[in-house]
C-alpha positions in Angstrom: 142.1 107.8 112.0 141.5 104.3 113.4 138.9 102.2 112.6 137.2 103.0 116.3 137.6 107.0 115.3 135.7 106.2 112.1 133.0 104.2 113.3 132.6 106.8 115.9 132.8 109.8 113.6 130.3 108.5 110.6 128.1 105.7 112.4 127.4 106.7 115.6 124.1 108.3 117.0 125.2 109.7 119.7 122.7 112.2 120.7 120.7 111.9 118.2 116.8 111.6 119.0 114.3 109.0 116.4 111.2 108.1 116.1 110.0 104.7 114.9 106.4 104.3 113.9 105.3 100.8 115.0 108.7 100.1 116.9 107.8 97.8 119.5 106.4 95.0 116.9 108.5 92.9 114.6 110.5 94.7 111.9 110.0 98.1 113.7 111.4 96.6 117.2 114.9 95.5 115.6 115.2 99.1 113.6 114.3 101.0 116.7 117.3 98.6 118.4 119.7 98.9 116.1 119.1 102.5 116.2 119.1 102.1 120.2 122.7 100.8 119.7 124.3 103.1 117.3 123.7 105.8 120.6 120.1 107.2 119.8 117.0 107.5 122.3 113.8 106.0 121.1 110.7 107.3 120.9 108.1 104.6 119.9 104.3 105.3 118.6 102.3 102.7 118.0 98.5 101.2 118.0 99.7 98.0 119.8 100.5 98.2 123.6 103.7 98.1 124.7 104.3 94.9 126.9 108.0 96.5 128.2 109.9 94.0 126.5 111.2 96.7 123.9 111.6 99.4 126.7 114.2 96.5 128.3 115.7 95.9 125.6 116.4 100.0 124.4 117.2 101.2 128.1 119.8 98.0 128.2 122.0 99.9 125.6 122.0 103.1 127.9 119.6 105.3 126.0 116.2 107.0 126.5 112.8 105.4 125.3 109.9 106.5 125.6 106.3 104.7 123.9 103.1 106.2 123.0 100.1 104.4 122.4 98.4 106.1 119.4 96.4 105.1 116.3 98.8 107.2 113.4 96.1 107.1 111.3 94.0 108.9 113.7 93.2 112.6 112.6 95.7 115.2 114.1 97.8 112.2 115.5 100.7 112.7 113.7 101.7 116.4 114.5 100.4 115.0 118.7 103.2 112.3 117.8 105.8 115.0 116.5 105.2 117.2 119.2 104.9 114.9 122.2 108.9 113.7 121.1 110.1 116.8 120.9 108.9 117.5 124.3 110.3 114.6 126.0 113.8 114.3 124.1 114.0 117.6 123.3 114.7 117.3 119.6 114.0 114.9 116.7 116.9 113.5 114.0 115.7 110.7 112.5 112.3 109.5 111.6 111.4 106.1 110.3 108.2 105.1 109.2 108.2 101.8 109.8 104.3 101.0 110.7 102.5 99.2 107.8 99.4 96.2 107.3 99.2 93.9 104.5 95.4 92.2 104.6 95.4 89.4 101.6 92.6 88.1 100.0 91.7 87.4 96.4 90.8 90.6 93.8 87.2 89.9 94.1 87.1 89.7 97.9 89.8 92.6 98.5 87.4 95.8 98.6 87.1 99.2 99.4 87.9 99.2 103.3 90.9 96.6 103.1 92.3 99.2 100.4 91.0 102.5 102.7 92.9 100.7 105.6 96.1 99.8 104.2 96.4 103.5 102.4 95.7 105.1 105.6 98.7 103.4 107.7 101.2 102.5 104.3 101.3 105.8 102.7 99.0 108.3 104.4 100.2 108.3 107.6 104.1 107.8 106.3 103.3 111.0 104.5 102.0 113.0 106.9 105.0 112.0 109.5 107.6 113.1 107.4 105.0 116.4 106.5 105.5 116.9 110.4 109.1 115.6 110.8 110.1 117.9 107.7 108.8 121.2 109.6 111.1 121.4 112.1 114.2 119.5 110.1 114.5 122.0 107.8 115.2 125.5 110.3 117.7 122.8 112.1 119.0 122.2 108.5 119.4 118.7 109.2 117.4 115.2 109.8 116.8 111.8 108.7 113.6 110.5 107.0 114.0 106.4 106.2 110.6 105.2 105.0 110.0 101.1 105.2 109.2 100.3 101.6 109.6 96.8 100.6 110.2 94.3 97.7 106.7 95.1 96.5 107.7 98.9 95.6 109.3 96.6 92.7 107.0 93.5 92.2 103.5 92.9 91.8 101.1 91.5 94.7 98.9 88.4 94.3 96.7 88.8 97.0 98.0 92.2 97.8 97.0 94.6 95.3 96.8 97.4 97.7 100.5 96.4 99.7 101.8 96.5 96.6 100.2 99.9 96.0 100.9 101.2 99.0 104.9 100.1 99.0 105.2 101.4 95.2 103.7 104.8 96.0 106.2 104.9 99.3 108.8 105.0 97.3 108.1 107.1 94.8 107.6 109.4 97.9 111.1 108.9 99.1 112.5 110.8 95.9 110.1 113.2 95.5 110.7 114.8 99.2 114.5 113.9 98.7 114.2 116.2 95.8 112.9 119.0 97.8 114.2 118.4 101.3 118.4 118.1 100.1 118.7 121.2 100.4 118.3 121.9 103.8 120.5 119.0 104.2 117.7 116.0 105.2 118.1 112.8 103.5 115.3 110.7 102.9 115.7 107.5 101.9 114.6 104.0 102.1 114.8 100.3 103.0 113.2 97.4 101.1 113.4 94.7 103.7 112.7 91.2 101.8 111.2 87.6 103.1 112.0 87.8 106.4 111.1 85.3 109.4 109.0 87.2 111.8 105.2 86.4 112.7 103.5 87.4 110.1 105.3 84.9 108.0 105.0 81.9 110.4 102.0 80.4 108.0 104.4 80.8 104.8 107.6 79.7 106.8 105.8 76.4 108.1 104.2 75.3 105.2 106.3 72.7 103.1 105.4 73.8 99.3 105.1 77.5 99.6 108.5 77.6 102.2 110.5 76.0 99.0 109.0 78.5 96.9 110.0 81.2 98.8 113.7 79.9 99.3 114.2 79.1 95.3 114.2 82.6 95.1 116.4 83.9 97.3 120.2 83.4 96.9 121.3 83.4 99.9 118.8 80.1 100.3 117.8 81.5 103.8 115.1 83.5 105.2 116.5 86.9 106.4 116.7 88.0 110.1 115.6 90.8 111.6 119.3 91.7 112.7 119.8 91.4 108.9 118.3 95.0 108.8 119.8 96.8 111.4 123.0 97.9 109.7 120.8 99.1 107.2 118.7 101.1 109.3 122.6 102.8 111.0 123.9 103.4 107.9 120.8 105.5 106.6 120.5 107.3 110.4 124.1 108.6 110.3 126.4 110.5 108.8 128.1 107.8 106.8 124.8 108.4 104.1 125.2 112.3 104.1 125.6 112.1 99.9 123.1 109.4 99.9 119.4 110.4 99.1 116.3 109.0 97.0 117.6 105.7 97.4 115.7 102.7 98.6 118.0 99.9 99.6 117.3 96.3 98.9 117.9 94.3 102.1 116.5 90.8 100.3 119.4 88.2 100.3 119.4 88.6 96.5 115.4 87.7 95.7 115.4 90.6 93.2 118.0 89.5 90.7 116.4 85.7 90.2 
C-alpha cells in the first residue's frame, strides 16, 4: 500500500455525511472545510445567517452543503436539525458540536442569564445533538461524535466562570457517551482548540501587554490558525481514529505544559 492507498483507505470521507453546529462562523467554518476536503458533504445549523461565503468555499471542493438557520437551543430544534440532514443527504456520519459563546465579565457582574445562556448552547445543546445523532448511529452501528471542548475543560476562567464550566462538563461528556456508545462502534471524542487568532480574539491579539501574555505561554511563540485544526478535525472524522475514543485532543501549540 502506497502512501495515496493509505490516505485514501483511513482519511478520507468519501461519502460520508456531517453536521457542524455553528459551521459558517470562525472555528466551525474551517472544521466544516476541512471536513469538506477529506470528501464529506456539509450540513451547517446555525443562529447566524449564512452570507454564502462558506457555501463557496464547501461546493469548491466538490461536495454537498446545505445551511439551516436555527437557534439549537431552541426547544425541539435539535431532533428538526437531525432530521432535516437526514432528509437532504440521506444519512449522517459525523457530528461535531462546534457552536459555543463565552460572555466575560467579573464574578460579581457574571449572573444568572449569562450562565443560563452559555449552558444552554455549550453543554445543553452539545448534549442533546449527540442524544439525537446517537439514535440513529447506533442501528447503523457506526458514527462520529467530536465535541469542541477547549483549554478551559483543563484551566480555570477569570472572567469566565461559566466557559470554563461549560468546556469542563463537555468533556466529561465525551467519555461518558464513549463509554456507552463503543459498542455499537461510534467514537466520540474531542478537540481542545487553544489561543487561536480569529475575531473574537482581535481585542486580546491587538493589545500590546495582554498579546505578550498570551505568547509567553505558548511554545510554539505564535497564535494558532484555524487551518491548525483541521487535521484534527480529519483524523477524528475517519477511520484512522477507529481505536481512538474518550479522548480530547489538545490542539494548543504547547500552552498546556508551561
Amino acid at each position: 500500500m502506497d502512501i495515496r492507498e493509505f490516505a485514501m483507505e483511513f482519511f478520507s470521507l468519501d461519502g460520508k455525511n456531517c453536521i457542524v453546529t455553528g459551521g459558517n462562523t470562525g472555528l466551525g467554518q474551517a472544521f466544516a472545510l476541512a471536513l469538506a476536503k477529506g470528501g464529506a458533504n456539509v450540513f451547517v445549523p446555525s443562529i447566524i445567517d449564512d452570507d454564502g461565503s462558506t457555501r463557496q468555499m464547501i461546493e469548491a471542493e466538490g461536495v454537498r452543503y446545505e445551511f439551516m438557520k436555527t437557534d439549537i437551543t431552541a426547544p425541539g430544534a435539535p431532533l428538526r436539525i437531525i432530521d432535516e440532514c437526514i432528509a437532504r443527504l440521506g444519512a449522517l456520519d459525523i457530528l461535531v458540536n462546534s457552536a459555543g459563546i463565552c460572555p466575560l465579565a467579573e464574578v460579581r457582574d457574571f449572573g444568572r442569564p449569562q450562565w443560563d445562556a452559555t449552558v444552554a448552547v455549550n453543554l445543553t445543546a452539545a448534549f442533546e445533538m449527540s442524544y439525537e445523532a446517537a439514535k440513529r448511529m447506533i442501528p447503523q452501528r457506526s458514527g462520529k461524535i467530536i465535541n469542541i471542548c477547549s483549554l478551559f475543560s483543563y484551566l480555570g476562567g477569570q472572567w469566565s466562570s461559566a466557559y470554563a464550566a461549560t468546556k469542563h462538563g463537555l468533556a466529561g461528556f465525551t467519555k461518558a457517551y464513549c463509554d456507552e456508545l463503543a459498542q455499537y462502534n461510534v467514537q466520540v471524542n474531542g478537540i481542545a482548540p487553544g489561543y487561536y487568532a480569529t475575531e473574537i480574539t482581535t481585542a486580546t491579539r491587538s493589545d500590546p501587554e495582554k498579546n505578550k501574555r498570551v505568547l509567553d505561554h505558548i511554545p510554539a511563540d505564535r497564535w494558532g490558525e484555524p487551518q491548525d485544526l483541521m487535521g484534527a478535525v480529519v483524523f477524528l472524522a475517519g477511520r484512522a481514529s477507529d481505536y481512538v475514543n474518550g479522548h480530547v485532543l489538545v490542539v494548543d501549540g504547547g500552552y498546556l505544559v508551561r
